[in-house]
N, CA, C and O atoms as a Tinker XYZ file with bonds, in Angstrom:
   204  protein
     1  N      0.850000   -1.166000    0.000000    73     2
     2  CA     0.000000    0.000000    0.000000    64     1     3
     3  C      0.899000    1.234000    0.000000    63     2     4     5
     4  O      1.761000    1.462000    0.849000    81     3
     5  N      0.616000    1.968000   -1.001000    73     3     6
     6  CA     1.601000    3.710000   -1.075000    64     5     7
     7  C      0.369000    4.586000   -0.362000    63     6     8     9
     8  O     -0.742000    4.256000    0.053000    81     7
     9  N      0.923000    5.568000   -0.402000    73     7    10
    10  CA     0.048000    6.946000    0.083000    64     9    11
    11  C      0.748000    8.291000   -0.377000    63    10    12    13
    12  O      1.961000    8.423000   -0.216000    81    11
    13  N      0.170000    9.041000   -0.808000    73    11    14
    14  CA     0.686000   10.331000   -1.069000    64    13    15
    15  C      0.980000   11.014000   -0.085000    63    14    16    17
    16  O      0.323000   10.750000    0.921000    81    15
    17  N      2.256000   12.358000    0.068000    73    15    18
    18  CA     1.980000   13.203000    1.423000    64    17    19
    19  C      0.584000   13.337000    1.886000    63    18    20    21
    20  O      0.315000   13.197000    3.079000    81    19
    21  N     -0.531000   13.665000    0.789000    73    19    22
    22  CA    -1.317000   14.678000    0.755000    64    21    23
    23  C     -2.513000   13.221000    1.437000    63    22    24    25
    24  O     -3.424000   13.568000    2.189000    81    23
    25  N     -2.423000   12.336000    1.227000    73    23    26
    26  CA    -3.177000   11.420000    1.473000    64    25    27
    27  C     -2.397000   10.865000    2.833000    63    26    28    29
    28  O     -2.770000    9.692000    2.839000    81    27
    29  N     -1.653000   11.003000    3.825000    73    27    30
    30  CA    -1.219000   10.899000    4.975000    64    29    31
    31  C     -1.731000   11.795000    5.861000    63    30    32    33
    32  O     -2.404000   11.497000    6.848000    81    31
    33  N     -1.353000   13.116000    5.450000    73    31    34
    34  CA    -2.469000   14.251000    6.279000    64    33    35
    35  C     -3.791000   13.875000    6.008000    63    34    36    37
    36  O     -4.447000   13.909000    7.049000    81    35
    37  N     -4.463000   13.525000    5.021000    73    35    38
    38  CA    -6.062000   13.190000    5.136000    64    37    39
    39  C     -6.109000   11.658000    6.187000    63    38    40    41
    40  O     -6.655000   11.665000    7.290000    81    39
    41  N     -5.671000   10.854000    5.800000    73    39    42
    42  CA    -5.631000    9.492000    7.069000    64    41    43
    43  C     -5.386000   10.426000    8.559000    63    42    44    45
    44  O     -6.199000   10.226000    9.461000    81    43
    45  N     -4.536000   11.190000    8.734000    73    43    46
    46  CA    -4.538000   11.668000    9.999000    64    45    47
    47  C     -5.493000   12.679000   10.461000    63    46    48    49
    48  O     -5.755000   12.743000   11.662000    81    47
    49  N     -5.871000   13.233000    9.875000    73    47    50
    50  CA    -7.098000   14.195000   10.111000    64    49    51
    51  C     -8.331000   13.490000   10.327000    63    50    52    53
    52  O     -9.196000   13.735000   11.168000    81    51
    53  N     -8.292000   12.388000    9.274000    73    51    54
    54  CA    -9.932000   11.713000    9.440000    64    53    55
    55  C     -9.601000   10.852000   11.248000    63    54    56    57
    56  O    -10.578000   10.798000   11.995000    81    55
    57  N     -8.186000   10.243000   11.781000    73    55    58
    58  CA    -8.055000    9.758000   12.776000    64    57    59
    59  C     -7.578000   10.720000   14.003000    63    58    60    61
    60  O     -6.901000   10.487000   15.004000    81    59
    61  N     -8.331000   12.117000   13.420000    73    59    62
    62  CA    -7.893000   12.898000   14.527000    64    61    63
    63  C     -6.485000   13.328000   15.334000    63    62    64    65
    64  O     -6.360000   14.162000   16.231000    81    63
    65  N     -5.632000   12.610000   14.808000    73    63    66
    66  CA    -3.982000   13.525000   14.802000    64    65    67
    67  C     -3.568000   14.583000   13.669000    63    66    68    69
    68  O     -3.339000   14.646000   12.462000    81    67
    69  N     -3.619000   15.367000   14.815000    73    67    70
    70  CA    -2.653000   16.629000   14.513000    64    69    71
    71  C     -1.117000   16.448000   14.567000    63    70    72    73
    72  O     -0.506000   16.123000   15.585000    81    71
    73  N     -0.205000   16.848000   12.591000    73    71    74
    74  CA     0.867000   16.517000   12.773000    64    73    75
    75  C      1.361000   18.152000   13.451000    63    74    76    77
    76  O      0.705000   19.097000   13.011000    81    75
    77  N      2.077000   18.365000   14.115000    73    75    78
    78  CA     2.730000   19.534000   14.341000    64    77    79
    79  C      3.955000   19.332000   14.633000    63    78    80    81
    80  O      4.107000   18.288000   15.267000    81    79
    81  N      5.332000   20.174000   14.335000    73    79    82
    82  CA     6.285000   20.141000   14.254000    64    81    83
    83  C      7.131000   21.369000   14.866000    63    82    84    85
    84  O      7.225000   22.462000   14.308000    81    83
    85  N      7.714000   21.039000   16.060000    73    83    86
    86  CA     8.095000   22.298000   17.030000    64    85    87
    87  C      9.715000   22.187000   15.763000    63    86    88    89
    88  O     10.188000   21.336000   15.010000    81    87
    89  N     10.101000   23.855000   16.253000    73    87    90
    90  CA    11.239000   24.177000   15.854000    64    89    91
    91  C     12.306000   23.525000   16.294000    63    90    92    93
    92  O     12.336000   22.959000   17.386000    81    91
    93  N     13.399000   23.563000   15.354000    73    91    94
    94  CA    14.656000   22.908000   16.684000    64    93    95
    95  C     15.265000   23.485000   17.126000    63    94    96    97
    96  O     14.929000   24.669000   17.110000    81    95
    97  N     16.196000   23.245000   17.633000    73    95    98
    98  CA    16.907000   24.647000   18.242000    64    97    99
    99  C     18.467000   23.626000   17.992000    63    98   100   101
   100  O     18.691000   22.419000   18.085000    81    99
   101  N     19.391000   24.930000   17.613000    73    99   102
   102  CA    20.775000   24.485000   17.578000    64   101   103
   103  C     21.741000   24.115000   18.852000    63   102   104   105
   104  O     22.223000   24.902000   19.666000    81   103
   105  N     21.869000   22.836000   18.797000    73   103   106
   106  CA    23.108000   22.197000   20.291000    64   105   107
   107  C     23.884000   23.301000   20.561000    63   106   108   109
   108  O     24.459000   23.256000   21.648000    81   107
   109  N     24.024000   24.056000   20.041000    73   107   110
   110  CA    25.173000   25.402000   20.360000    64   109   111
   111  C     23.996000   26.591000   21.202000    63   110   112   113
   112  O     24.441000   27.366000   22.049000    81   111
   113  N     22.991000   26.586000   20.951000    73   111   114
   114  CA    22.232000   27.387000   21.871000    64   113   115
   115  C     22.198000   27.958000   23.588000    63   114   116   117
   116  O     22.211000   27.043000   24.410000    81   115
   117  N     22.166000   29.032000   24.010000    73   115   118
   118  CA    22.746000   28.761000   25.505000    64   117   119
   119  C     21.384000   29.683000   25.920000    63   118   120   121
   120  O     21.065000   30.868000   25.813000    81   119
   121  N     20.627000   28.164000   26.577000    73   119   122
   122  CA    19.176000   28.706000   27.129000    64   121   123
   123  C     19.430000   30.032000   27.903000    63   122   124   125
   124  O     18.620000   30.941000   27.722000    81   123
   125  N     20.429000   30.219000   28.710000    73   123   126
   126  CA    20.197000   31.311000   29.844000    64   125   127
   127  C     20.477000   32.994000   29.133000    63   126   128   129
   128  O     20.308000   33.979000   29.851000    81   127
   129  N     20.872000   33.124000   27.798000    73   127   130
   130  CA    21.328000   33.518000   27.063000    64   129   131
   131  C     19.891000   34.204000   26.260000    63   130   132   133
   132  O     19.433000   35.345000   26.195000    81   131
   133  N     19.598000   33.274000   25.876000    73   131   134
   134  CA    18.353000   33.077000   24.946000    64   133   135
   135  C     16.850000   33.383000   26.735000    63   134   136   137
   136  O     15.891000   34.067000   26.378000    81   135
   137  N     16.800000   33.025000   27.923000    73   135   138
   138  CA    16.058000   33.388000   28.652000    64   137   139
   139  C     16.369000   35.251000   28.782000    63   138   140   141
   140  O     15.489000   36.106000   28.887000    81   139
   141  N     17.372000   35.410000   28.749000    73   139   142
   142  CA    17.913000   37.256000   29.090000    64   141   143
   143  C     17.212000   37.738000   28.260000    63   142   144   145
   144  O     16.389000   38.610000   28.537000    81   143
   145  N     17.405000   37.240000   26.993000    73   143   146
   146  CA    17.078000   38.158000   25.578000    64   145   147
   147  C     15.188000   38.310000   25.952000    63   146   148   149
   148  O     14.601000   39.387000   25.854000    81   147
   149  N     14.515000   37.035000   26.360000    73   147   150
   150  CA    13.112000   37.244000   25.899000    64   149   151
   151  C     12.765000   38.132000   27.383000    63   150   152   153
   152  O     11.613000   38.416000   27.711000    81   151
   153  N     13.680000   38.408000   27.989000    73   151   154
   154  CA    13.241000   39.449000   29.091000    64   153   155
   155  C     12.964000   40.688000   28.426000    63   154   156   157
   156  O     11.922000   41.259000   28.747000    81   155
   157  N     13.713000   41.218000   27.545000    73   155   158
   158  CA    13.993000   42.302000   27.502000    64   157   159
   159  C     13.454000   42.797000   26.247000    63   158   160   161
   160  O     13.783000   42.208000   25.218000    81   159
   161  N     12.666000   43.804000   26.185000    73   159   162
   162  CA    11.838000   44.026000   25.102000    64   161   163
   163  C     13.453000   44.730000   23.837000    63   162   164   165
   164  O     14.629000   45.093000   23.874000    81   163
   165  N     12.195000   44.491000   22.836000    73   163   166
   166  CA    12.712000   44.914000   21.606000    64   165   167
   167  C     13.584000   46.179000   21.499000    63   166   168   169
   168  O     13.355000   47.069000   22.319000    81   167
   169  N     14.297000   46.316000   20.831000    73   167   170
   170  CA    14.600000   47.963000   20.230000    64   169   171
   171  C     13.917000   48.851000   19.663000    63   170   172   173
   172  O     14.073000   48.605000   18.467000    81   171
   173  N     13.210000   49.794000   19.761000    73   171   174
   174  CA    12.435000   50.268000   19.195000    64   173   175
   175  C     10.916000   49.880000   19.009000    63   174   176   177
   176  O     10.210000   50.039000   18.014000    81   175
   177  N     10.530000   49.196000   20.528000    73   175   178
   178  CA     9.016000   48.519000   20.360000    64   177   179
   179  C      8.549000   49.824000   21.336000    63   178   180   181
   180  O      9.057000   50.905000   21.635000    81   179
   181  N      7.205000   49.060000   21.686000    73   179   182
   182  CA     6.729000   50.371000   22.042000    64   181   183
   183  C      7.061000   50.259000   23.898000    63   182   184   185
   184  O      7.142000   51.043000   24.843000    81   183
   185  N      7.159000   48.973000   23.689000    73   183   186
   186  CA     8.184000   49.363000   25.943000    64   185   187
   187  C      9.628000   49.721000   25.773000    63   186   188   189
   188  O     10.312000   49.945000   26.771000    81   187
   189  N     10.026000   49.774000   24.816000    73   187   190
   190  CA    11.398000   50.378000   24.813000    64   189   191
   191  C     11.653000   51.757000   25.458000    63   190   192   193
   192  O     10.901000   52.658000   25.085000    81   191
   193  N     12.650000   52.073000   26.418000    73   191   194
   194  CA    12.680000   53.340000   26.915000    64   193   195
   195  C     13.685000   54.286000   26.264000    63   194   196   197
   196  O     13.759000   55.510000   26.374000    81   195
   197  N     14.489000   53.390000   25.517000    73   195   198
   198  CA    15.180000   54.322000   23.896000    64   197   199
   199  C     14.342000   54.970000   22.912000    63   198   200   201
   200  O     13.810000   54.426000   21.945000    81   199
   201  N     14.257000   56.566000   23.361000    73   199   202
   202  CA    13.582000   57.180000   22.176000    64   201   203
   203  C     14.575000   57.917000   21.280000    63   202   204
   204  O     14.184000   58.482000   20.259000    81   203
């Protein structure tokens, strides 16, 4: 038995799985690094206190 991509997402939809696919993240990544950054708002957003 074959199946097309397109006919794998329909088998999974009719059986109620959702495929979803988280990002990866690179082994070189340094969570505490990457936790600082999402503290701290943008450059030029609107909580930025740089005008």
């Amino acid at each position: 038995m074959a199946y097309s991509l397109n006919g794998v997402y329909e088998l999974l939809k009719r059986l109620g799985i959702v495929w979803i696919s988280a990002r990866s993240r690179s082994p070189y990544a340094d969570p505490v690094r990457q936790a600082d950054c999402e503290k701290k708002p943008a450059a030029g957003s609107a909580g930025s206190s740089a005008r």
